[in-house]
N, C-alpha and C positions, 0 to 999 in steps of 0.2 A: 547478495551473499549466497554461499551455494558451492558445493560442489559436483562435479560431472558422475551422472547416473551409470549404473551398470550400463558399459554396453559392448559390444563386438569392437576390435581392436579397430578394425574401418570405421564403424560410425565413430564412436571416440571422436576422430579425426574431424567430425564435423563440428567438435564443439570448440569455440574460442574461449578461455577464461581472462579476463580483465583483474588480474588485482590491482583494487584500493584501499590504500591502508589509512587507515583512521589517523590519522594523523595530527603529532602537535603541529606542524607547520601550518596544516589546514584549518584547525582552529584560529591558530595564531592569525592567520591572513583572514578570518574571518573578523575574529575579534578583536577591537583595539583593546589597550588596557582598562578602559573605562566598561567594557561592555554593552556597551548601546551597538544595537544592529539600525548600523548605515545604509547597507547594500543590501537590494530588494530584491533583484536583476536575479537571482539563484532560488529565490524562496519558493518556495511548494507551498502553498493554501492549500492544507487538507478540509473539504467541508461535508460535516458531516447532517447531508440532505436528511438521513433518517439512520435510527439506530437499531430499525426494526429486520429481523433475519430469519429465513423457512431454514438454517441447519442448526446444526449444534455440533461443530466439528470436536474431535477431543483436542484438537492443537490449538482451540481458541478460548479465549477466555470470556464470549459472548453466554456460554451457559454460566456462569458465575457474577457476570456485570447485574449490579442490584440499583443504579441508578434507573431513574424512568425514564420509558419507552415512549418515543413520538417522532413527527414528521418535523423539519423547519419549516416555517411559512414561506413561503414563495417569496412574499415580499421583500421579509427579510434578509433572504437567503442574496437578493439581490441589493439589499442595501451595503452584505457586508464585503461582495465580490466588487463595488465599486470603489469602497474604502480601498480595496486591497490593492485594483489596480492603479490608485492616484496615489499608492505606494508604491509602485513600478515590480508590482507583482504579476508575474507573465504566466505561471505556472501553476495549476489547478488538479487537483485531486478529488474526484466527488464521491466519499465513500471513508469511512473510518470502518464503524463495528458494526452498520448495515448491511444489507444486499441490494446492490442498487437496481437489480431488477423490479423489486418491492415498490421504487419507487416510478410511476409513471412519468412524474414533472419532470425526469432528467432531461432529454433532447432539450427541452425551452431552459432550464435551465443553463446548460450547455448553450445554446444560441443568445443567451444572455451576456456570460462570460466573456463569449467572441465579440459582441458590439463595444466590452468593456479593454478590449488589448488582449485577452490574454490567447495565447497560439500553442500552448498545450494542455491538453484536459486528456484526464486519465479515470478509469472505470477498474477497480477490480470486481470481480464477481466470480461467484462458483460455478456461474453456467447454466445451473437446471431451471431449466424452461427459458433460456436463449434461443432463439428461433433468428432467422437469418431476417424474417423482418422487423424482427425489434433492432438486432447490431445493424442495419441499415437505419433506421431512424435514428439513433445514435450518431451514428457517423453521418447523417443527413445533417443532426441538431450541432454538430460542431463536434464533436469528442475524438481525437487524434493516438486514444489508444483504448485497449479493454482486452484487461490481462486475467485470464479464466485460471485459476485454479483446478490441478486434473491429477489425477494418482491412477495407478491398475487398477484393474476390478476386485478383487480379493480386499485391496491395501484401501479402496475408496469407501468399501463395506463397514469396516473398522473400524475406520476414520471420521468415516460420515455416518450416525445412527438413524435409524430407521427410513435412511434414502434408497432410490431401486442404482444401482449402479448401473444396469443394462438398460433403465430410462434413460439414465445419464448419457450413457453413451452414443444412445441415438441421436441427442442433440447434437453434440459433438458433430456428430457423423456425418449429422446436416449443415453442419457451418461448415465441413469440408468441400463436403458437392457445390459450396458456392465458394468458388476462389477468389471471384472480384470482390467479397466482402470482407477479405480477412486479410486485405491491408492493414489492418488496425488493430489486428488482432496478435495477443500471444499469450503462450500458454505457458502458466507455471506449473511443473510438476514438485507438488509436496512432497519430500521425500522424506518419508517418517522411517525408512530404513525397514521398513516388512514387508517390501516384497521383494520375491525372487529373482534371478537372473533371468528367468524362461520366463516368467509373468510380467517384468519389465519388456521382455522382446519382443512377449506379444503385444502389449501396448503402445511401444512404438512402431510395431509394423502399424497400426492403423495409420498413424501419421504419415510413416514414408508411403503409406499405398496413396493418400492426394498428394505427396510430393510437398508438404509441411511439415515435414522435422524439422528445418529450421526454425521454426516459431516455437519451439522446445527448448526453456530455459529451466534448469535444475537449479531449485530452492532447500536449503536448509530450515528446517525447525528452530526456532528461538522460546525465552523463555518467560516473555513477556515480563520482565525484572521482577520474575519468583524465585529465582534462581538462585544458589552459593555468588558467595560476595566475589566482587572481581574488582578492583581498583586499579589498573596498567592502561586502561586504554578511553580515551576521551571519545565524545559522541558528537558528530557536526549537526544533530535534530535539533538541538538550542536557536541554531543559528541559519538552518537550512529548511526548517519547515514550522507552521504555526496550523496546531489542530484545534479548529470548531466545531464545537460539538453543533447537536443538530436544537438544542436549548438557546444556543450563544454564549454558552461558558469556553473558556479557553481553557484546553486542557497541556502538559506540558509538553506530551508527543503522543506521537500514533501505536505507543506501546502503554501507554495508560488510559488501560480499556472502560474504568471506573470513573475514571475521573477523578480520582484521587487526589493531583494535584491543578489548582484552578488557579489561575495567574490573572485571570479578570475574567469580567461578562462585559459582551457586546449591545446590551440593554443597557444598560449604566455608563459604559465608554466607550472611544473611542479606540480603533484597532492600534494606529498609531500612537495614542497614551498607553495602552498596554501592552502595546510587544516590545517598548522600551521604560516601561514602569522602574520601579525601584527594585518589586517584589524580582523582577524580569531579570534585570542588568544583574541582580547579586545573586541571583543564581548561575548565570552565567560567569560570570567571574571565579564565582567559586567552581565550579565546573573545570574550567580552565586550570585550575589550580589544586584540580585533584580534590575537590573536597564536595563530595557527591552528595545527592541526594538519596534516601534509602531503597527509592526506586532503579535508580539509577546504577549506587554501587550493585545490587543484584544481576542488572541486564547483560544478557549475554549478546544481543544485535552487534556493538560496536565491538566486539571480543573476538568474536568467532575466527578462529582459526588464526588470530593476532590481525585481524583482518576484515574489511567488509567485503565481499566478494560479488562480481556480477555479472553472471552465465550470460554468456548471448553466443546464438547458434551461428555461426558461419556456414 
């Protein structure tokens, strides 16, 4: 989701917009009428290694989650990645409402993953204190992307309390001077709509000065389903992603930052008994059929713009 940041009529030109519309079809071909999810082959295991995090952005809802703080066990972390992929789950997310810098285990983590099938693992992070040889350990440990979150300096200050934004950006700076490492790299600019024309331009000159502006993908703000009611538009998260918290509780997507809603624990069952559970299937059904959850009817992720959107730089 996302729309193209301020910029000079030329760069513009460097950005491709993909719309995907949320769509009944896509549900539809998702879900049979019964609701049990058959097809693995698409799903995203989001796991959430830890839930622990050095920001407190105001766009997230990590300063308000009142659920308790901790690490997953290693072991378990890797009991639930091989349930997942004798699910024929390919697709890995390591990261919900932590910062996965926080966590050291990731790389073996990741290297675990890979022994288990799966050939895409994805990192988001804010970046601060990324040093070029932790994203080499990373990308050593298996991990096939790690998408930093970045805004101006004025608009990161804001955004981000009591952080140096000029720390920040020496990091940055330094993962730029190493270009063989930032294959793997992309960057999402928050766009909270406060900054300027001239303080966006100077931000992306540091990018065009490595010749990485294309790794600049323009993100929209969502409202983590706090939002005015919305009922027009279905969400393929039911059907396209299963978030583990870092406890082993299933939570119902990676916009229920509380945990609010728990659909099973992975101590007690099986992944496979509960991503197609009863509690599971009738939610999803009713999903489908327009009859939301109270979470759900608020979120604006599947809305935005009648649309889910996704920036990628050409």
């Amino acid at each position: 989701m996302g729309s193209n940041p301020t910029l000079s009529a030329t760069d513009a030109l460097m950005y491709k917009q993909v719309k995907h519309l949320i769509p009944l079809e896509w549900n539809h071909k998702r879900n049979n009428s019964t609701g049990v999810l058959e097809d693995f082959s698409t799903v995203v295991l989001r796991l959430e290694s830890t839930n622990y995090c050095n920001f407190e952005c105001i766009f997230c809802t990590y300063g308000e989650m009142e659920r308790a703080k901790g690490f997953m066990p290693e072991t378990f972390a890797y009991g639930v990645l091989k349930e997942a992929s004798e699910l024929g789950i390919k697709k890995l997310d390591l990261r919900f409402m932590g910062e996965p810098i926080l966590d050291k285990r990731l790389p073996k983590i990741a290297s675990k993953a890979r022994q288990f099938g799966f050939n895409q693992i994805y990192i988001h992070t804010n970046g601060y204190g990324l040093t070029p040889k932790l994203l080499n350990k990373w990308k050593s440990g298996g991990i096939t992307e790690a998408i930093i979150s970045i805004s101006p300096t004025r608009e990161f200050s804001l955004t981000r309390p009591n952080k140096s934004a000029n720390r920040f950006f020496k990091y940055i700076e330094e993962l730029l001077k190493h270009p063989n490492d930032l294959d793997i790299v992309k960057f999402d600019y928050i766009n909270s709509g406060i900054s300027t024309p001239s303080e966006e331009e100077e931000f992306f000159n540091l990018f065009k000065k490595y010749n990485a502006l294309d790794k600049v993908n323009n993100i929209s703000l969502h409202n983590w389903g706090n939002g005015t009611t919305n009922k027009h538009f279905l969400c393929h998260r039911l059907w396209s992603s299963i978030t583990v918290l870092w406890d082993g509780r299933i939570s119902l997507c990676c916009l229920d930052s509380d945990g609010e809603y728990i659909l099973g624990n992975l101590n007690e069952n099986s992944l496979k008994d509960i991503v197609n559970s009863d509690q599971y299937i009738n939610i999803r059904k009713n999903h489908a059929k327009g009859l939301f959850l109270n979470k759900c009817e608020k979120c604006d992720f599947p809305a935005q713009k009648e649309a889910i959107w996704e920036s990628q730089v050409t």
